[in-house]
N, C-alpha and C positions, 0 to 999 in steps of 0.2 A: 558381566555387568553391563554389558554394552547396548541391554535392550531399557535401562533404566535409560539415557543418552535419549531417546526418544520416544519415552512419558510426559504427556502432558503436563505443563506447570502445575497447574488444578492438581494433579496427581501429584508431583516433584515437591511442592510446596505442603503438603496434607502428610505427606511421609516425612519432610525436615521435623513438622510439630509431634507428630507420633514418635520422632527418637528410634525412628526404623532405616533413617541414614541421614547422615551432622552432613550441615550445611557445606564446612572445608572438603569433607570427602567429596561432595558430588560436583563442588568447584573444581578441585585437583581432576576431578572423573574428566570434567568438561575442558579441562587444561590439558590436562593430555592427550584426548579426542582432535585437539585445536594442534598442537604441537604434530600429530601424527596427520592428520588427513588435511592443515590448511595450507601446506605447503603446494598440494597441488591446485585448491579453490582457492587462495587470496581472498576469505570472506572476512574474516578478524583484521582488520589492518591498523587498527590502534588496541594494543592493549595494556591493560592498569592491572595486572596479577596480583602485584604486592601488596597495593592498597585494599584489593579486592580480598586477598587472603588476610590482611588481618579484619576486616568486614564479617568475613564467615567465620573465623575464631569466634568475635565478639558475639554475632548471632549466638553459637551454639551455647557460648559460655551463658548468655541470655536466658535464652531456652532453657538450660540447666538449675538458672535462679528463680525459673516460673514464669518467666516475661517472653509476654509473646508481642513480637513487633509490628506485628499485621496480617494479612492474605498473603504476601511473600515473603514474608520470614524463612532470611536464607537462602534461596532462589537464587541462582545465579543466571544474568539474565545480558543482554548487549543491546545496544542500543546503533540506530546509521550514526552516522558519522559526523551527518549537518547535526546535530542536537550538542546544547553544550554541556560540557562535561566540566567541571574544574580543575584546572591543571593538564587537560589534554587538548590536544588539537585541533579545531574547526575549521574544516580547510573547502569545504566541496568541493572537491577534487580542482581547486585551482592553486596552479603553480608557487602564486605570487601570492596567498594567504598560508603557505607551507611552516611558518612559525607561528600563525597564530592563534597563541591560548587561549582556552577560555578563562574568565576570570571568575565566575559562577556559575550555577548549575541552569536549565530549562527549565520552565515550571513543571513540565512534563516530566523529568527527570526526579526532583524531589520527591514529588509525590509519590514514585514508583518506590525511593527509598524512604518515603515514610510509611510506605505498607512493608517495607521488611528487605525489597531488593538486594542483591548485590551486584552491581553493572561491574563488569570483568571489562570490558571492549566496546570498542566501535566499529561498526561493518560498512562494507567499502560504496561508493556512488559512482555517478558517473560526476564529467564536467560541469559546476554549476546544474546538477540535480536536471542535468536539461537530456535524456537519451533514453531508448528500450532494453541501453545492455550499460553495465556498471565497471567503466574504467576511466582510468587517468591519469598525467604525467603523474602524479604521487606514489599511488599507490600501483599502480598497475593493473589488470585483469582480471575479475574474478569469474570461476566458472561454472558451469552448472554440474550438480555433483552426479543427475542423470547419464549426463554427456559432458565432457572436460571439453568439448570441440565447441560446442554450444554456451550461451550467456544465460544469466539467470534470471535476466532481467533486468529494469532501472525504473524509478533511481534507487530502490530498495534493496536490490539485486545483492548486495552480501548479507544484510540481516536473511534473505529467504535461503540462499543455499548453505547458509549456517544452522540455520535451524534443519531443513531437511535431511542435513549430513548429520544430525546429532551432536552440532557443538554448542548448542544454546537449548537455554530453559524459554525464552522468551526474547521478543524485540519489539523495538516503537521506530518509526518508519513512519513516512510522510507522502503525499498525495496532491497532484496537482493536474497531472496526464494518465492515471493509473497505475504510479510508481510505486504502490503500496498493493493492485490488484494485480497488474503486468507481473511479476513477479512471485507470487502467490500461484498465478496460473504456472508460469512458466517450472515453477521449484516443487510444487504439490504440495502447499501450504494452504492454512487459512489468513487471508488478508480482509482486516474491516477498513474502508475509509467512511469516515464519520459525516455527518450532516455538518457543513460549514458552522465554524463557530463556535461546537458547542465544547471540543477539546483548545483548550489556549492555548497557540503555538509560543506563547512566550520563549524567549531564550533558543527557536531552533531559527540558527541566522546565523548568517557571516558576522556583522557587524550588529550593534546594538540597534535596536529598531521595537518601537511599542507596536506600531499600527498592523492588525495581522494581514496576511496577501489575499487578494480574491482570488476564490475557486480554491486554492492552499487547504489540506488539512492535513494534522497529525493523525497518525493511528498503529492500533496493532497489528501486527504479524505473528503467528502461532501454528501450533501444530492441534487444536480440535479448536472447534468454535467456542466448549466453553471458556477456553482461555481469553477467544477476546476480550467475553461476555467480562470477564474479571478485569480486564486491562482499561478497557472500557471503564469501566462503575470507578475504577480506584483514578484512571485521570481526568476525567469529563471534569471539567470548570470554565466560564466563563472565563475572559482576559482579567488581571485586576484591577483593571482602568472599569471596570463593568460591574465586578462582583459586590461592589455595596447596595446596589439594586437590583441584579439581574441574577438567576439562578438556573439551570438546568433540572428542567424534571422530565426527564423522558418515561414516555407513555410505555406500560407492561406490554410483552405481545399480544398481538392481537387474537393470536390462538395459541393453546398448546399441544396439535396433534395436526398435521396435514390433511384428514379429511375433514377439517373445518377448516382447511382458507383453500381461496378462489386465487390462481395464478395465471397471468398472461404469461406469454410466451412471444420474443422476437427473435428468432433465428436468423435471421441477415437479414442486409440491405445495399443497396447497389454503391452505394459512396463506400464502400468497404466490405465487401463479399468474406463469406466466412468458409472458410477452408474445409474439406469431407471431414478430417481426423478432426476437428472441433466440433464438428456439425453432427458427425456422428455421436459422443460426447453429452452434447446437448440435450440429444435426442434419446439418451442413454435415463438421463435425469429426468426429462418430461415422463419418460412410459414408468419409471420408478416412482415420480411423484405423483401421475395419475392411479396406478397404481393401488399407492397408499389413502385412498381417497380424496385426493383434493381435486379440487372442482378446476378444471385448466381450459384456459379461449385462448383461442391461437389469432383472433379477428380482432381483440382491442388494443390499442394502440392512442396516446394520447392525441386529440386532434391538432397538430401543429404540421407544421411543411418542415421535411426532417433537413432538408439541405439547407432554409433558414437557419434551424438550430444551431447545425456543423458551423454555420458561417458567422453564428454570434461566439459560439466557442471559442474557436478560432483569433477570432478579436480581441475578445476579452481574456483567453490569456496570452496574446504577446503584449498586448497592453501590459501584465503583469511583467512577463519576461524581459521585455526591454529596460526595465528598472534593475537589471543586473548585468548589463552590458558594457563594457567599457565606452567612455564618451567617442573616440575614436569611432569605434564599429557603431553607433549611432548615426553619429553624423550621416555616414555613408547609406545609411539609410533612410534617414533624411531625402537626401539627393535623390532615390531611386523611389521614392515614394511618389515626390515631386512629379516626377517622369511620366508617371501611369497614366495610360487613358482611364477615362471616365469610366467606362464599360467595361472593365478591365475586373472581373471578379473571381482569376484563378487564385488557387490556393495561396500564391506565394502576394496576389497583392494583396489580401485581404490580412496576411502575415505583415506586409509595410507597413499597412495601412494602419494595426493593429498597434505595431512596433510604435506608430510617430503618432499617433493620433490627438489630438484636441480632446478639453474635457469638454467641451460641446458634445464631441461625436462619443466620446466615451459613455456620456449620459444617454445618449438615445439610443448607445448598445444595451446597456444596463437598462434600459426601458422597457426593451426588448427580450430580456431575459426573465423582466419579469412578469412579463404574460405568457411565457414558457414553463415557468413556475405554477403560474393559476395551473395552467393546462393540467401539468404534472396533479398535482392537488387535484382536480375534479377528476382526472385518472383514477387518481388511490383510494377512492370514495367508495367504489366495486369493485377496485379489485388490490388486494392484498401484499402481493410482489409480484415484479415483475423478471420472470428468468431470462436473460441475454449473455453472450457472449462475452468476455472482458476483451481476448485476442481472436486474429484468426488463422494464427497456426500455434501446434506448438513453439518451445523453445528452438531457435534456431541458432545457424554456426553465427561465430563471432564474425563483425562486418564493422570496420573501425575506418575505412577508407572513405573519404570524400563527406562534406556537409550531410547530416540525417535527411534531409530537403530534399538531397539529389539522389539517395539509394534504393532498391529496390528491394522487394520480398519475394520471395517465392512462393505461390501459392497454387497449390495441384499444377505446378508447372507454369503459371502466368507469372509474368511481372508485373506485381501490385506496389504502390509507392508506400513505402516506410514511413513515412510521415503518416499516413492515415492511419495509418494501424491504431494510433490513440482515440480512434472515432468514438469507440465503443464505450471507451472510458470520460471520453468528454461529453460524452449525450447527455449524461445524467448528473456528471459533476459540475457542469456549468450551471444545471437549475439545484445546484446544494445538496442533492439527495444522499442519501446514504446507501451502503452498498458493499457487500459480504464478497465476498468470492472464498468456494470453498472445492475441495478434489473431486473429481468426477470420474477418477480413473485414467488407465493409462490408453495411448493411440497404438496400433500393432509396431511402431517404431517403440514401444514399451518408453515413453515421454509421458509425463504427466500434463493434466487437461484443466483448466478450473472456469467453475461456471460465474457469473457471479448474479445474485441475488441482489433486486433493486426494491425499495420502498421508500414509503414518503416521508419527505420530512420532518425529522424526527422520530420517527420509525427504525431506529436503529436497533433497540430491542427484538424487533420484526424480524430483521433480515436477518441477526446474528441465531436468534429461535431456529429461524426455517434452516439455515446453514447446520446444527446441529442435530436438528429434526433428516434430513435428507443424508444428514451421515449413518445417521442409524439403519437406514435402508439400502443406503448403498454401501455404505465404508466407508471411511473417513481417509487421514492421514496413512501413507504406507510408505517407509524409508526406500529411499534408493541401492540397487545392489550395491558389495563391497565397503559398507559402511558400518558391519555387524560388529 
């Protein structure tokens, strides 16, 4: 039964309603999947069994009386760890939040059990949702089920190697540096993060909080694109500070076959060079998507100055981040902000700068962003999606020493800075856009690769299409060895 373990939801959920396997059995299936292989991954690290088992009793008993609960009726599915749960833990891996319950659910969460869910768990993050790999004094390490030696990523990093191992139906997972695509690539998953906005992060937060974060989005993680596509349609809502007037209607794709859309293509860039075994990858997808006939330019390119872009990113999300800092490590930053020269535009001061900044300058970053936005928009006018890289290596070993700031990467043998690595992921999420990342196949280290798939705002129907459309050509999801 072990190959049911990694069936698409789409699939898992269509078989609960058909009475071709009770929702308890394929819980218990996924319980003891979790009991046997997460001892060595650390992805589940809060779980709710009990609750969850009489959940799937009640579905099936449901089911039995004619009553169908939803699109996931019965689904046993996890959720990260920042989402609130009631009655479990929301800790983002910090120490000194280690007791504290939530007291109701995320709107994200409801909704997923009023289409039928059963959330069993919560899968592990790193520190304050802030790294490329997912650990912390709480929970500890979790690893990649590819390679144990290696991370899976962050901050999503346990929902992806749970689902990859076969211990989940489904997860929701959150996005701010590529914590929901970083992971996705690194695990051989599909990760969508959404067009700001249009998913309300209500309730995924340490503390109570209405106003949602910039650049911040919730999203799925899954094992085939159609599952976003469903995770997606069942939580997309407005905040409900908004929904008396405001509603989400996102536009159909734009095609339904790849020889009807037009694709750019960005294979690297010098502020963050992209690795052979990515590159090759890429380039794997480009001649599969040309291929299939779509029309592919490797010459366009939105017209902005990409090192502006990096450096409004940049800004605007420490802007974000220093809003979870304790006032302490603030201050100190403060100070060293003060210090800068004027000319001073390395990575880490435009991070001070970012961290302490005035809503004067706040505003004429944000000004800035949104002429980065127009750009984006007369982009997608001609062209369709845009194919780039999310990372530029594989999943690599675990590297937990010294501030992310200060560490290195390995790349074909260079030392490239860790910090940048989110380049790929910020280029487009600081102008909102939406953005698929889907398998590409594995590199001769037999590591899984993911590309990710960019279009316009509100386009999100788009990118998840072409992610499912470019499965079908190439292959989609493919479980890790030792996991059968």
């Amino acid at each position: 039964m072990s190959e049911t373990a990694f069936r698409s939801a789409t699939d898992l959920a269509g078989a609960i309603r058909r009475k071709e396997i009770g929702a308890l059995e394929l819980l218990d299936h996924y319980i003891a999947r979790v009991d046997r292989h997460d001892p060595a991954l650390n992805a589940v690290v809060v779980r709710d069994f009990d609750r969850a088992r009489e959940r799937a009793e009640a579905a099936d008993a449901a089911l039995a009386r004619g009553e169908d609960w939803g699109p996931l009726h019965g689904l046993p599915m996890t959720v990260k760890e920042s989402y609130n749960v009631a009655g479990l833990p929301t800790t983002w891996g910090v120490p000194e939040m280690k007791s504290n319950a939530a007291r109701a659910n995320a709107l994200a969460v409801d909704r997923l059990l009023d289409a039928g869910a059963v959330i069993f768990g919560k899968t592990n993050v790193p520190y304050l949702l802030s790294d490329l790999q997912s650990y912390n004094a709480i929970y500890g390490t979790t690893n990649n089920p590819w390679d144990l030696t290696r991370g899976p990523g962050g901050s999503s990093g346990g929902g992806a190697a749970a689902l990859a191992a076969g211990l989940t139906g489904l997860e929701m997972g959150s996005d701010i540096g590529g914590s929901i695509r970083n992971p996705a690539h690194f695990c051989g998953v599909y990760g969508h993060k959404p067009t700001w906005g249009i998913l309300s992060p209500r309730g995924h937060a340490l503390v109570d909080v209405l106003n949602p974060t910039d650049i911040s989005v919730i999203g799925p993680l899954a094992r085939s694109a159609e599952d976003l596509q469903l995770a997606v349609s069942l939580t997309v809502a407005r905040d409900p500070l908004d929904a008396p007037g405001l509603k989400v209607d996102l536009k159909p794709p734009r095609a339904r076959a790849l020889k009807e859309m037009r694709v750019a293509v960005w294979r690297t860039d010098p502020i963050m060079p992209v690795g052979r075994a990515v590159a090759e990858r890429l380039e794997h997808v480009v001649q599969a998507v040309r291929g299939a006939g779509a029309e592919v330019t490797e010459i366009e390119r939105p017209p902005f100055d990409v090192d502006e872009a990096w450096e409004i990113y940049q800004f605007l999300l420490f802007a974000v981040l220093a809003a979870r800092q304790p006032p302490e490590r603030h201050a100190a930053m403060v100070r060293e902000a003060e210090a800068l020269a004027a000319d001073d535009i390395s990575d880490r001061a435009i991070m001070l700068r970012g961290s302490t900044c005035r809503f004067r300058d706040w505003a004429a970053y944000n000004e800035r962003r949104a002429r980065l936005r127009a750009h984006w928009a007369e982009f997608f006018r001609d062209v369709d999606i845009l194919l780039a890289p999310i990372c530029v290596v594989p999943a690599f070993p675990h590297q937990q020493q010294g501030e992310p700031a200060e560490r290195k990467l390995d790349v074909d043998g260079n030392a490239a800075s860790y910090w940048r690595h989110i380049f790929w992921a910020g280029i487009t999420g600081v102008s909102l856009l939406p953005s698929t990342v889907f398998p590409a196949g594995l590199t001769g280290e037999g590591l899984p690769v993911g590309i990710q798939a960019v279009g316009p705002e509100y386009g999100d129907l788009t990118c998840m299409e072409f992610a499912r459309l470019v499965g079908q050509v190439i292959g989609g999801f493919q479980p890790p060895p030792g996991y059968e």
